[in-house]
PyMOL Python script that loads the backbone (N, CA, C, O; Angstrom):
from pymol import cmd

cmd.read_pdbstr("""\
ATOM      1  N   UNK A   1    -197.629 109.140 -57.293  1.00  0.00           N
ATOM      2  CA  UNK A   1    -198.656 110.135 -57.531  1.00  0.00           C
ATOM      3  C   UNK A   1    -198.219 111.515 -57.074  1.00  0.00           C
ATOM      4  O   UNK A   1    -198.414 112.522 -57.756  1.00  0.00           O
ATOM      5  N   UNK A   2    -197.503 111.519 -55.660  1.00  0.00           N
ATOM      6  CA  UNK A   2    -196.967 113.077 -55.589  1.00  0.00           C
ATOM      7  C   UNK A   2    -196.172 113.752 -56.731  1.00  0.00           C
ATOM      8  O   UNK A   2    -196.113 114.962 -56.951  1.00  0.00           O
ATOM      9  N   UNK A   3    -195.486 112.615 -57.514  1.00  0.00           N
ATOM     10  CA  UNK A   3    -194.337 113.316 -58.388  1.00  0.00           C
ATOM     11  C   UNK A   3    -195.031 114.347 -59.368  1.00  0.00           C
ATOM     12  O   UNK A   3    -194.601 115.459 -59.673  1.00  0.00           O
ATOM     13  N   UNK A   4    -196.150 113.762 -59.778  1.00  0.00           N
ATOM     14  CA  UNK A   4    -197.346 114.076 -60.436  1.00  0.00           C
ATOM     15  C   UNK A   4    -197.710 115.744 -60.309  1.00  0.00           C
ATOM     16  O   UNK A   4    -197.795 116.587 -61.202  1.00  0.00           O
ATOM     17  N   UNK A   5    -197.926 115.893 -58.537  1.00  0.00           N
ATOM     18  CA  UNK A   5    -198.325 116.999 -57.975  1.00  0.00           C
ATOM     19  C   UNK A   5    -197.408 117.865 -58.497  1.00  0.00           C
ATOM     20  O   UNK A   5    -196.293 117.432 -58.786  1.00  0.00           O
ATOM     21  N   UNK A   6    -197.726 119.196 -58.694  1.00  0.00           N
ATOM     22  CA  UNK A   6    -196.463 120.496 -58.590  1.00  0.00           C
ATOM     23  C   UNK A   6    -196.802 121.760 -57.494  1.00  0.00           C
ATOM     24  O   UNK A   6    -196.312 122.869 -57.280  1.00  0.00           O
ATOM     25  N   UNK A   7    -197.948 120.934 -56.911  1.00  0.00           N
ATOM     26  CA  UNK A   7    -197.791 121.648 -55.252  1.00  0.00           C
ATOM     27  C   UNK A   7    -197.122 121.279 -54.404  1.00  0.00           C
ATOM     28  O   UNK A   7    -196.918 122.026 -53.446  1.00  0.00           O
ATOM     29  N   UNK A   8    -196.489 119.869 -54.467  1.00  0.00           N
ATOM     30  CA  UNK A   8    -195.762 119.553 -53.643  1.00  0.00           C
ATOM     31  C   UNK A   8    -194.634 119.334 -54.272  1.00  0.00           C
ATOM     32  O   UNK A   8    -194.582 118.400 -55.073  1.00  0.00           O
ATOM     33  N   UNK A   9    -193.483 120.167 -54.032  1.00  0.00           N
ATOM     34  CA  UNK A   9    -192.032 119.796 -54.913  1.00  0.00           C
ATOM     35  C   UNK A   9    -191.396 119.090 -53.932  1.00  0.00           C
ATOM     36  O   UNK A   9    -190.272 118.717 -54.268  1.00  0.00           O
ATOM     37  N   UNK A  10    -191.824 118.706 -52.560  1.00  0.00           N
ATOM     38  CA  UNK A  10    -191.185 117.731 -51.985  1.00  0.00           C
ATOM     39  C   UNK A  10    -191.817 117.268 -51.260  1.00  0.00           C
ATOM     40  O   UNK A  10    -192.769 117.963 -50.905  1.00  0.00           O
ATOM     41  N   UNK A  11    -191.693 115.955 -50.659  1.00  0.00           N
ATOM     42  CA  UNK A  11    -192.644 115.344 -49.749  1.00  0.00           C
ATOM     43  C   UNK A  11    -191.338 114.480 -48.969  1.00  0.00           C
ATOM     44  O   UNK A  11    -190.170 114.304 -49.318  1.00  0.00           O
ATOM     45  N   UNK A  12    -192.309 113.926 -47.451  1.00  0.00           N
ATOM     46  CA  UNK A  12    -192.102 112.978 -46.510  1.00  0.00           C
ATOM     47  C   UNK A  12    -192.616 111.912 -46.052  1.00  0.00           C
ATOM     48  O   UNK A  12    -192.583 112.351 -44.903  1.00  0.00           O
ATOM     49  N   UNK A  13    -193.085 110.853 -45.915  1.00  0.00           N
ATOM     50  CA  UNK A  13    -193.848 109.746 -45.785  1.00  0.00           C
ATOM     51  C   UNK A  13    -193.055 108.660 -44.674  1.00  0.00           C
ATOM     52  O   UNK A  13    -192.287 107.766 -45.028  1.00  0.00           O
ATOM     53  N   UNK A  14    -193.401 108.941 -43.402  1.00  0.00           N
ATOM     54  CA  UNK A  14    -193.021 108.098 -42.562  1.00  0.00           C
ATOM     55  C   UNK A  14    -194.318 107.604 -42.000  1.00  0.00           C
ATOM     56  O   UNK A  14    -195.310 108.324 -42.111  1.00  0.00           O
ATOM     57  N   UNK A  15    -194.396 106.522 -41.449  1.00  0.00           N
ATOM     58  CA  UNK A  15    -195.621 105.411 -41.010  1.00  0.00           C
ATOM     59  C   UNK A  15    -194.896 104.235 -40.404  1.00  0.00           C
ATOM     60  O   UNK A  15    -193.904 103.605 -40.773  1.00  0.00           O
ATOM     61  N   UNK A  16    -195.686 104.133 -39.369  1.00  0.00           N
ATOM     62  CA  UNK A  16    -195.257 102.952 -38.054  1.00  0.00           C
ATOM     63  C   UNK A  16    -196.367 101.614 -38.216  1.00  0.00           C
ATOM     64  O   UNK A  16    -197.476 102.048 -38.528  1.00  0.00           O
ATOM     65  N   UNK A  17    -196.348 100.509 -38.117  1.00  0.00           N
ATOM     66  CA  UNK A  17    -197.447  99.904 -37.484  1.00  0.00           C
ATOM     67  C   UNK A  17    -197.331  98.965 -36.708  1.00  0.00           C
ATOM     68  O   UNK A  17    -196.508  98.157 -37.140  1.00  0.00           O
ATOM     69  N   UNK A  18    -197.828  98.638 -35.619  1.00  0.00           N
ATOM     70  CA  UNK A  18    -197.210  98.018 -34.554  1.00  0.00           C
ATOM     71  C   UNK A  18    -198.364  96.854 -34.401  1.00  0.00           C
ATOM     72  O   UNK A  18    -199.452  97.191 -33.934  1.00  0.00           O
ATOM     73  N   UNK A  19    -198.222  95.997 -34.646  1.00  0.00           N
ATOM     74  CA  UNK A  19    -198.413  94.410 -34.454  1.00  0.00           C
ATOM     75  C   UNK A  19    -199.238  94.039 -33.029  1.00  0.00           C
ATOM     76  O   UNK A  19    -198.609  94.071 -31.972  1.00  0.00           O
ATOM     77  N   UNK A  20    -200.541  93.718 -33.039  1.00  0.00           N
ATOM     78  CA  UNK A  20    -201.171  93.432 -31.822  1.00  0.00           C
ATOM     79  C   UNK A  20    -200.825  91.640 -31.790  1.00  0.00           C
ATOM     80  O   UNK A  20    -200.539  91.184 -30.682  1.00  0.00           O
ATOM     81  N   UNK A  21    -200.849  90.893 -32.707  1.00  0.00           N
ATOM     82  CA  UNK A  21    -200.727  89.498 -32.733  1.00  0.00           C
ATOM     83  C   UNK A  21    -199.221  88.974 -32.378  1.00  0.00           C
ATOM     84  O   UNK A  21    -198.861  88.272 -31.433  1.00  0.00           O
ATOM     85  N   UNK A  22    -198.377  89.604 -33.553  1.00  0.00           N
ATOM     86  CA  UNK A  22    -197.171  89.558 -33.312  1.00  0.00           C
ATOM     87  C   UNK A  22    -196.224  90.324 -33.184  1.00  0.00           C
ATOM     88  O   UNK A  22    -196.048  91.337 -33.861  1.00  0.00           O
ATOM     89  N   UNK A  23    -195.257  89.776 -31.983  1.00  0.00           N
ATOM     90  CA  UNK A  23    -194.133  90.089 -31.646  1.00  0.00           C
ATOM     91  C   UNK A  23    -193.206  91.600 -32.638  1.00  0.00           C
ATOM     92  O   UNK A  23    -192.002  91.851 -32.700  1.00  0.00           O
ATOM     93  N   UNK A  24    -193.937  92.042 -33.025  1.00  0.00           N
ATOM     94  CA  UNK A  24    -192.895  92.649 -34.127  1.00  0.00           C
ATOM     95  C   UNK A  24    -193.482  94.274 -34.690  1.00  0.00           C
ATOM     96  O   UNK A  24    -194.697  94.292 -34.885  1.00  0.00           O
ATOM     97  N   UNK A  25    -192.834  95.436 -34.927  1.00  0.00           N
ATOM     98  CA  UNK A  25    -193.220  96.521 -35.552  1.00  0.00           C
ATOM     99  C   UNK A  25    -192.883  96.309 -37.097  1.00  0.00           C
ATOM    100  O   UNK A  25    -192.252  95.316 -37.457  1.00  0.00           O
ATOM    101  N   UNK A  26    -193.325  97.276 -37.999  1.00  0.00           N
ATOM    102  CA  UNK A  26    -193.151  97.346 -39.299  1.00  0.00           C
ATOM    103  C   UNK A  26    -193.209  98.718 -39.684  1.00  0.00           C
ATOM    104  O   UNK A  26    -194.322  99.163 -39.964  1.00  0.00           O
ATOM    105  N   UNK A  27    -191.935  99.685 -39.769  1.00  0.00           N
ATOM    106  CA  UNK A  27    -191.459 100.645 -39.619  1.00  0.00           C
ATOM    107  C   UNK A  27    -191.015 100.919 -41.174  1.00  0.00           C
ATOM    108  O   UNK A  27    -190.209 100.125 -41.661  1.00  0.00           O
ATOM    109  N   UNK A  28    -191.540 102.094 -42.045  1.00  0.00           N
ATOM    110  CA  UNK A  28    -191.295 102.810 -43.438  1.00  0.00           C
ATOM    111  C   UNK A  28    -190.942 104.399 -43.026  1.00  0.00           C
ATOM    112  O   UNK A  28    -191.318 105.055 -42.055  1.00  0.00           O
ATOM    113  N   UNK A  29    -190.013 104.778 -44.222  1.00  0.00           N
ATOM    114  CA  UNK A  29    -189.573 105.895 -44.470  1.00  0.00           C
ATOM    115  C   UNK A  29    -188.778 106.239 -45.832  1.00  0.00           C
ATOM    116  O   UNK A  29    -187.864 105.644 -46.403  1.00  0.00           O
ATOM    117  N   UNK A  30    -189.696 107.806 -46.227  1.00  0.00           N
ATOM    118  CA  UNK A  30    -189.753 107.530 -47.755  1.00  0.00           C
ATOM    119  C   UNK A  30    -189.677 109.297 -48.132  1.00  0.00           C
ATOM    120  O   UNK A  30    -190.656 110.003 -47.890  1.00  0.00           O
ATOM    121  N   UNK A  31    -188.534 109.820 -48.681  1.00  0.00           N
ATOM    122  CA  UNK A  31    -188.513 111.623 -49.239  1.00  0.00           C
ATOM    123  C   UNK A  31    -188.319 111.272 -50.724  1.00  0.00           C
ATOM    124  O   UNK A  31    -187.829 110.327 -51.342  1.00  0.00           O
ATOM    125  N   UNK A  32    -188.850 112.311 -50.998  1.00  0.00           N
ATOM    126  CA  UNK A  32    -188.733 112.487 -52.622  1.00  0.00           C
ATOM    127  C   UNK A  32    -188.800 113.998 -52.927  1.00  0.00           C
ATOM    128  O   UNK A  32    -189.164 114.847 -52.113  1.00  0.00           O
ATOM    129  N   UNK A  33    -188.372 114.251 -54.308  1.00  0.00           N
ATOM    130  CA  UNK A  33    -188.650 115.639 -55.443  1.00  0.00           C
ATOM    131  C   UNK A  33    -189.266 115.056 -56.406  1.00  0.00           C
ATOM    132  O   UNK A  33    -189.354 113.899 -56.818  1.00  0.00           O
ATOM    133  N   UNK A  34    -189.750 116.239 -56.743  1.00  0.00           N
ATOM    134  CA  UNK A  34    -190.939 116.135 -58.063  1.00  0.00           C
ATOM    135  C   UNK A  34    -190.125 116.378 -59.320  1.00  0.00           C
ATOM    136  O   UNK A  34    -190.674 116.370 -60.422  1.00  0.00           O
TER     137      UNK A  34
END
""", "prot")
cmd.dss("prot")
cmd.show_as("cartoon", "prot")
cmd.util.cbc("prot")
cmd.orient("prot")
């Protein structure tokens, strides 16, 4: 959907989520151009 945008000619998308049950994080990272 950003590519879409032409306010954003570039973007960043990093996001963590850290696991209360289990043992474990689940770590993303994501740049792009439009």
């Amino acid at each position: 959907r950003l590519k879409a945008h032409e306010n954003f000619p570039s973007y960043t998308v990093e996001a963590e989520n850290h696991e209360s049950i289990h043992n474990h994080s689940a770590y993303a990272y994501v740049e792009g151009d439009s």
